[in-house]
N, C-alpha and C positions, 0 to 999 in steps of 0.2 A: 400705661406709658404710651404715649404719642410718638410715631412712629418717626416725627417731622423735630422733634427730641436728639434721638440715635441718630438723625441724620447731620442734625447740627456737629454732633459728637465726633460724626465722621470728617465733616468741615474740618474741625478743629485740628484733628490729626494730621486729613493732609496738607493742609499748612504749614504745621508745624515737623512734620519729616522732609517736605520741601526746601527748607532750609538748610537740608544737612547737605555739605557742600560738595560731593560726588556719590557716587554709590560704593565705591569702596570702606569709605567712612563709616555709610550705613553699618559694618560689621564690624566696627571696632569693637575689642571687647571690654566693658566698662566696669562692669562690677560681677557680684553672684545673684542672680533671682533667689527668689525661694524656694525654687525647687531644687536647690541646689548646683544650676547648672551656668555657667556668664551669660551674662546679660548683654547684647550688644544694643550699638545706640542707636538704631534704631526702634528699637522694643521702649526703650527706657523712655525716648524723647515723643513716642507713641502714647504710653501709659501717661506719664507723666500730662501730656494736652489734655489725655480724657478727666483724668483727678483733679486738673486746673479747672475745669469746663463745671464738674460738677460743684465742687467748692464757691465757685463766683455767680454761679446762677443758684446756689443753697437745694441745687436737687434733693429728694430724702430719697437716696439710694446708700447702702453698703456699696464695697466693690468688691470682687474675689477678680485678681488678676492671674495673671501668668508671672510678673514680674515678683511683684510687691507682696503677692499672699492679699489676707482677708483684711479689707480696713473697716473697721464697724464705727458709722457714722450717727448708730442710734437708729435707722430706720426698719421699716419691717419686710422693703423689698431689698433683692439683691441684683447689680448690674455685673453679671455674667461677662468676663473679657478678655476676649487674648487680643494686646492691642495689634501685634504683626503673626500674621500668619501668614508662614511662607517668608521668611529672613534671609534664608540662601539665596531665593529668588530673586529678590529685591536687590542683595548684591551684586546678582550675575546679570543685573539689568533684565532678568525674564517676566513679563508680566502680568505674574499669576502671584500676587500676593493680597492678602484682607486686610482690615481691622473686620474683628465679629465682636458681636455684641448679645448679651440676653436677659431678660429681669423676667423674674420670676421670687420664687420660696423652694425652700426644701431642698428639693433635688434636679437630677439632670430633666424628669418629669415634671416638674414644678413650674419650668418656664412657661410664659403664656405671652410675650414678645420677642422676636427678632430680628435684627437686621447685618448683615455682612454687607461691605463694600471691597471692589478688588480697587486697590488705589492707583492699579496701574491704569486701567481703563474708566474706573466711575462706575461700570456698572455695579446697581445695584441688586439685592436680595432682601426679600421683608417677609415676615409672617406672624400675625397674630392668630394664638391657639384656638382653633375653632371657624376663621375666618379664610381659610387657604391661606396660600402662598404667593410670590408676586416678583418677578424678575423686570425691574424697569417700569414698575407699573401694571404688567402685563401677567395673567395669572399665568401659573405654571402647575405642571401635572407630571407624573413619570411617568413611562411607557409601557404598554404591555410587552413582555419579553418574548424575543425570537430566540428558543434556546439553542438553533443552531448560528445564533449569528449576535452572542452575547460579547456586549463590550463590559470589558475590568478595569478598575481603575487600581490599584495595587498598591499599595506603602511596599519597597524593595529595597531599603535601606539596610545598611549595614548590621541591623539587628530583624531583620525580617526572618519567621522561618521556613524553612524549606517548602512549606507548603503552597508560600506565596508563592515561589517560583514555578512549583508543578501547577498551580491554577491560570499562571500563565501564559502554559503549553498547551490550556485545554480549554480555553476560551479562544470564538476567532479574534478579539483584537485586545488589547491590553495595554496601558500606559501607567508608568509612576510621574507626578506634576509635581511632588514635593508641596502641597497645602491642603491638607484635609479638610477646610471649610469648603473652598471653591470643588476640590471634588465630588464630594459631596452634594454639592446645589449641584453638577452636572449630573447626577441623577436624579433629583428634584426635577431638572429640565428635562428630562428625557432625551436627554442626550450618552446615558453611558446608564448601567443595567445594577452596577453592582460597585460599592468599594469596600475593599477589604484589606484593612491590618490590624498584622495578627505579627506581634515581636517573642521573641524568647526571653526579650530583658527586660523585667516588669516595669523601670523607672524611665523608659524608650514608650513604654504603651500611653494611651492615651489618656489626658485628663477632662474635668468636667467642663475646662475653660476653654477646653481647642474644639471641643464640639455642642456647646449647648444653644446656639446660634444656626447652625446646622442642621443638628438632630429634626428642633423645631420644623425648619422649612422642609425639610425631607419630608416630617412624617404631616404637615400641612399639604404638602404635593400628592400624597397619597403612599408614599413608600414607609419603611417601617427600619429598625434598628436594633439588631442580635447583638448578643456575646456573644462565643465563640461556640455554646454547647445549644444555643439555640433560641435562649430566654428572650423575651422583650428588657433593651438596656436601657438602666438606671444604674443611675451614679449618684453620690454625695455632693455636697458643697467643698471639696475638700482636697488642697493640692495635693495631698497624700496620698490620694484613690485613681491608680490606674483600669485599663482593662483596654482589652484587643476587642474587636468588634467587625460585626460586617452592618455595612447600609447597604440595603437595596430597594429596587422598584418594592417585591413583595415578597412576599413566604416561598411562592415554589422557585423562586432565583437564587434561593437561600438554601432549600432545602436540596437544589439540585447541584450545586456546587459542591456542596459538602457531601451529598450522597456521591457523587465524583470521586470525592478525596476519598470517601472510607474504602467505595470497590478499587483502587488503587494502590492505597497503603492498610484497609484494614482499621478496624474501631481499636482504639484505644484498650489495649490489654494490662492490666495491672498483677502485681504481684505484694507480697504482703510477708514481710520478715520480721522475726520478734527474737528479743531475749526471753528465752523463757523463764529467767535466775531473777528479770523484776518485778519488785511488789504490782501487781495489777495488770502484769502479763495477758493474761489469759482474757480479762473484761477487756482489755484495748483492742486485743484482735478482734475477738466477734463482735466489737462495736463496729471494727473499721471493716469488717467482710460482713454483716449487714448494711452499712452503710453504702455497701460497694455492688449491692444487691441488684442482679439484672449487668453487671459487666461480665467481661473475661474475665475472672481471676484466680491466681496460681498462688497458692498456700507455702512459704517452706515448710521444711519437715517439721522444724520446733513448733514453728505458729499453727501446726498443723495439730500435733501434736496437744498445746493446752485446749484446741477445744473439740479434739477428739474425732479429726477431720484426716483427709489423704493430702498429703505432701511431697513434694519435690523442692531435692536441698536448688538453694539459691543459684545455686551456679548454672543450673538447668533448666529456669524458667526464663520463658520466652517473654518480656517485659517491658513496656517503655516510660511504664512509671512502677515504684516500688514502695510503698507503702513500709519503712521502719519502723519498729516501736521496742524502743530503749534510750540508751544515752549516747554521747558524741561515739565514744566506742563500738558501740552496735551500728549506727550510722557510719564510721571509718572500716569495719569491716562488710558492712556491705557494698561500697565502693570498691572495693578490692577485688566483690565476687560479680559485679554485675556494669556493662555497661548503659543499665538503665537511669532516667532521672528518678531520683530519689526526694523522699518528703520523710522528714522524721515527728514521731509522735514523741515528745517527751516522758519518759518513763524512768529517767535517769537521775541526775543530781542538776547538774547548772544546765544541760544540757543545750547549747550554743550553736549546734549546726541545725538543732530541733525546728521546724518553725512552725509547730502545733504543740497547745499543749493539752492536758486530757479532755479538759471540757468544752474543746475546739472541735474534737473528733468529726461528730456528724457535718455540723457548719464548712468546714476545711474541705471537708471530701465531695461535697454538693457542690461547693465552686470550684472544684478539681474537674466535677463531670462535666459540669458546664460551661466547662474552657475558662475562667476566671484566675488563669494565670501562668506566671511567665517561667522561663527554662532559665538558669544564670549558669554560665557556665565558668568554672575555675580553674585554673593549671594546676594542673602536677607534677612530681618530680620523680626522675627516675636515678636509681642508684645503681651504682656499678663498682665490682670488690675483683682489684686483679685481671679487668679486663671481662669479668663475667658478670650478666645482668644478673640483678638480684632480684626487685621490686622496685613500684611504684609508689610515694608519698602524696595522701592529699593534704594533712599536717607539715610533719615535718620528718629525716631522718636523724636522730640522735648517736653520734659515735662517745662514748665514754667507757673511762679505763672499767678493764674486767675483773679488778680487787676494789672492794672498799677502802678508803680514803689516802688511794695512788693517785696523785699525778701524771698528767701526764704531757710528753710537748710535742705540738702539731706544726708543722707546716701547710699555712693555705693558698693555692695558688688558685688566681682567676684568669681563664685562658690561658694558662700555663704561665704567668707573669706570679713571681712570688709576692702575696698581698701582704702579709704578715706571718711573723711568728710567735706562737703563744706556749704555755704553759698553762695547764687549766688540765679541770675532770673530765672536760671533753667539747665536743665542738654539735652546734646545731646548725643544721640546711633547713630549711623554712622556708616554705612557700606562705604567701599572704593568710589562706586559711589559717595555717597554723602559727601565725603573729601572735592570735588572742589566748595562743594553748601554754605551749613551754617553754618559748622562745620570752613569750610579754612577761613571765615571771624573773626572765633572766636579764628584764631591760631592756629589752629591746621593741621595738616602735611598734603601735597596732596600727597594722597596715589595710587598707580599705582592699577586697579583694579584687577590685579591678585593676589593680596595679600590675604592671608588668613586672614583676622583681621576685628576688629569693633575697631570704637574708642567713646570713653568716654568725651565730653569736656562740659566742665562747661561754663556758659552762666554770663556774668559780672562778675565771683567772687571778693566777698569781700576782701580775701586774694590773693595776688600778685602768692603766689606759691601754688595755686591750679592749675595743667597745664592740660593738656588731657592725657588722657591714651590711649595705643593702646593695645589689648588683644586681646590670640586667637578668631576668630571665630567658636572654638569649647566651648567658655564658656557661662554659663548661669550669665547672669548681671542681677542683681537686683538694684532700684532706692527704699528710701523709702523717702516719705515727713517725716522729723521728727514733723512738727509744726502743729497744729491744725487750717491749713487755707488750701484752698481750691489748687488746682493748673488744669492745663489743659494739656491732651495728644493728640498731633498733629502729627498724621501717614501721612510721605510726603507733607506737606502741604494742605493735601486733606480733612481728617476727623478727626474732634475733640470729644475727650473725656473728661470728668469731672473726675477728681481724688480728693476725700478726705484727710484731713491731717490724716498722723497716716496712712496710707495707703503702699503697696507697688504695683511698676510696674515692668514685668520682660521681660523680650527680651535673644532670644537664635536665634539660625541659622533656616531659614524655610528651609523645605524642596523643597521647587520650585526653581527655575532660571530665574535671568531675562535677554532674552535673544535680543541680539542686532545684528541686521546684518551690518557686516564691510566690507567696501570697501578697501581702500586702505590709510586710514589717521589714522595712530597711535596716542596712546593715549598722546605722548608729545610733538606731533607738534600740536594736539588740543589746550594741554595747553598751549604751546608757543602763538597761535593764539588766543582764545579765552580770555585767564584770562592775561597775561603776558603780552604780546602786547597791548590789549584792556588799561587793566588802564592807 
C-alpha cells in the first residue's frame, strides 16, 4: 500500500468535513456506531469520504472502522480506520484531531502501513513496517528518557483509574490532549516519554481501530507498546476487543512507572472464595490458585478447606480482586463480605454475574495478571426498616407477605410523594443488576447496568395495571405495609427480616459499589446467552 494512497484518503476527508457548516455541527449526534455508542457527524461524514474514496477508485481493501464495523469487500488486506480521532476536539475548535489510518492482516501486529493526519494543522505521520517512521517527511525517533524529568501524556477521563492520577503526581510534567493517535506520534517524536491509559470500564478502553496507525509509527520510531501487566500488545481485528495500555519510548519507561505504582500501592493481591456444596468445588479452586501461582493470595476458609490448605474467612482478607467460584449466590454473598472487585467462576446453574466459565479458568486469570481488563462498577441499594439500617442490595430487596398465599396492600412513595397503591404478595426494589434476577420474571424491563435507576415492581398484583416503576436512583423509596399483618424483608436473597403491619421500609442509593472485574463479554451478549437463548 503506497503511502501517496492514505494520503489521497486524507485529501478526501478533509474536504469533505470542511463542509460541515461550523464546528458545533461537527457533534451532532446522528446515529449509533457499532460500538454501540452515537455517532456524531463528523465521524460519519469522515468515514463515509473514506468508503466513497475506496469504492470509486475499486481499491481491494476490507475496512474495519470505528463507525460502521467490518465491511468485507472480498479482499485479503484490511484498511485499519478511525476516521476522527479526537471529536471533542474538533468541536471545541482545539487542533488536535486525525483521521488514522492502517492496512495490514490479522492483527493489531499484522499492520505493515501507516498513516495519521492531524486535519487541524496537515501535519502529517507515516510508517511502513520495517522502514521507520516519518513526521512531514522527516524521520522521526523517540528519546532516550530523563527519568527524572519524564513527561506523561495520560487518558484522565471520566472512566480513568486512580492510578492515572497518582502517575501524574510522580512524573515532572503531565498532560491529557484527548486523541490517542497524536499522542502517541508525540512519543514517536520525542517529544513526551510515555502514554498511558488505563480505564476501569472495559467498553471506555481502547480498540484496534484507535491505535493501529499509531502503534505502527511508535514502534517504527523505536518505542514499543504494553498491556497493563507488561506484555507486548496485540489485539484482534475486532470492535469488540478492548484493553488499556501503555506506549512508550522503551521498557525501562515502562518498567519504571509501574515499579512506581507498585512501591506506592503494592502488587495486586488476590483472594479466592468458593462454595464448597458445588459439583467441582475443589478442582476450580486449585486451578485458580495454581493459576495464581507467584501472587499474593488469600484462601477463605471453605476454598481453603477443599483442597486441604490454611484459610481466612472472607471478611478478613486483605484483597483487591477476589477470585469467586460458584453461582450468582455465592458471587451475591461475597459482595456483602468484601470490598474487593470480584470475578466469578461459574460453578453454578445460569450463573449471570459469572464472567468465566470452567474451561476459561487458566486463560481468564493470565489476562487478570496481565492487566487485560477493566473494573465496572454498579450501585447499590441500601435498606432501612423503622429508621434502622439493615443492609445493602446488589440484586434487589424483596418485601412479601409472611403466610403463604396472603395478600397483601402497600403504599409506595418516591420522595415522600405517594406513587401508587397496590395490593399484591409483595413489592421489589431493584437495582439494574438485579433487572435480570426476580424483578425480569415479574415483568419488569432488563435494565442495562449503567443505568442510573432502581425499579419498583409489584409481586402478583391484584390489579392488572399495577406495572413497575423505574425512578431515579437518586430517590428515597418508601414501602409501607398498610394492613395489620406481618410481612418479611429479604436483602439479595441472603438475609431475612420481619416487618410489622402499620410499619414502613425505606431504600435509597448506598454509598459503596459493587465492583465486578470484565473481561471481554458485554452485558447483551450475556443476555442474549444466558436468559434469551437459555429459555
Amino acid at each position: 500500500m503506497d503511502i501517496h494512497i492514505l494520503r489521497e484518503i486524507a485529501d478526501a476527508v478533509q474536504a469533505a468535513v470542511s463542509l460541515i457548516p461550523d464546528p458545533c455541527s461537527r457533534g451532532n449526534e446522528i446515529c449509533m456506531g457499532n460500538d454501540g455508542t452515537p455517532t456524531s457527524e463528523i465521524d460519519k461524514v469522515a468515514e463515509n469520504a473514506v468508503l466513497g474514496y475506496i469504492e470509486s477508485n475499486r481499491l481491494a481493501l476490507n475496512v474495519l472502522s470505528e463507525e460502521i464495523g467490518f465491511v468485507d469487500n472480498g479482499a485479503s488486506e484490511v484498511l485499519v480506520l478511525d476516521p476522527i480521532d479526537g471529536t471533542s476536539n474538533s468541536v471545541a475548535e482545539i487542533p488536535f484531531y486525525t483521521i488514522s489510518m492502517a492496512v495490514g492482516t490479522g492483527s493489531l501486529c499484522g499492520m505493515h502501513t501507516a498513516y495519521i493526519r492531524n486535519l487541524a494543522t496537515g501535519d502529517e505521520f507515516w510508517a511502513h513496517k520495517g522502514d521507520g517512521a516519518y513526521y512531514n517527511g522527516r524521520r522521526i525517533n523517540v528519546r532516550k528518557p530523563d527519568f527524572s524529568k519524564l513527561f506523561a501524556l495520560i487518558y484522565m477521563g471520566n472512566a480513568a483509574v486512580d492510578e492515572a492520577f497518582a502517575l501524574a503526581k510522580n512524573v515532572k510534567t503531565s498532560r491529557s490532549m484527548g486523541c490517542a493517535s497524536l499522542e502517541m506520534t508525540l512519543v514517536a517524536l520525542g517529544h513526551a516519554d510515555i502514554y498511558y491509559m488505563n480505564t476501569y470500564r472495559y467498553n471506555r478502553a481502547v480498540r484496534t481501530v484507535d491505535i493501529a496507525a499509531s502503534a505502527l509509527i511508535l514502534r517504527e520510531a523505536g518505542g514499543e507498546i504494553f498491556d497493563i501487566g507488561g506484555n507486548k500488545l496485540d489485539m484482534p481485528l475486532d470492535n469488540a476487543y478492548h484493553a488499556s495500555f501503555v506506549a512508550c519510548s522503551c521498557r525501562e519507561v515502562f518498567d519504571h512507572i509501574m515499579r512506581a505504582h507498585i512501591e506506592e500501592h503494592g502488587a495486586t493481591r488476590y483472594g479466592i472464595y468458593a462454595n464448597e456444596t458445588v459439583p467441582g468445588a475443589a478442582e476450580y479452586v486449585r486451578r485458580a490458585y495454581d493459576a495464581l501461582r507467584g501472587e499474593k493470595v488469600t484462601l477463605d476458609t471453605a476454598a481453603a478447606r477443599l483442597i486441604g490448605a490454611e484459610g481466612v474467612p472472607i471478611s478478613e482478607i486483605e484483597a483487591d480482586i477476589v477470585v469467586v467460584i460458584g453461582g450468582d449466590g455465592t458471587i451475591l454473598r461475597a459482595l456483602k463480605k468484601t470490598d474487593a472487585a470480584v470475578i466469578g467462576i461459574n460453578a453454578g446453574g445460569v450463573g449471570f454475574l459469572a464472567e468465566v466459565e470452567p474451561d476459561e479458568i487458566e486463560e481468564s486469570i493470565s489476562r487478570i495478571r496481565r492487566g487485560e481488563y477493566s473494573v465496572e462498577e454498579r450501585i447499590k441499594l441500601r435498606t432501612f426498616y423503622e429508621g434502622e439500617y439493615l443492609s445493602e442490595a446488589v440484586n434487589e430487596t424483596v418485601i412479601h407477605t409472611d403466610s403463604v398465599a396472603k395478600i397483601r396492600q402497600f403504599k409506595i412513595y418516591v420522595n415522600e410523594h405517594l406513587a401508587t397503591e397496590v395490593r399484591a404478595d409483595g413489592i421489589i426494589i431493584s437495582t439494574p443488576t438485579g433487572s435480570t434476577c426476580y424483578a425480569m420474571s415479574l415483568g419488569a424491563p432488563i435494565t442495562d447496568p449503567g443505568v442510573g435507576a432502581f425499579l419498583i415492581v409489584p409481586m402478583a398484583a391484584f390489579k392488572f395495571a399495577s406495572r413497575p416503576f423505574v425512578v431515579p436512583y437518586t430517590a428515597k423509596i418508601t414501602v409501607e405495609a398498610v394492613m395489620d399483618k406481618g410481612c418479611l424483608i429479604v436483602v439479595d436473597g441472603q438475609h431475612e427480616y420481619p416487618m410489622r403491619g402499620g410499619t414502613r421500609a425505606e431504600f435509597s442509593l448506598s454509598d459503596n459499589l459493587a465492583k465486578f472485574i470484565k473481561l471481554d463479554k458485554d452485558f447483551y451478549s450475556r443476555v442474549r446467552e444466558k436468559l434469551v437463548n437459555a429459555i
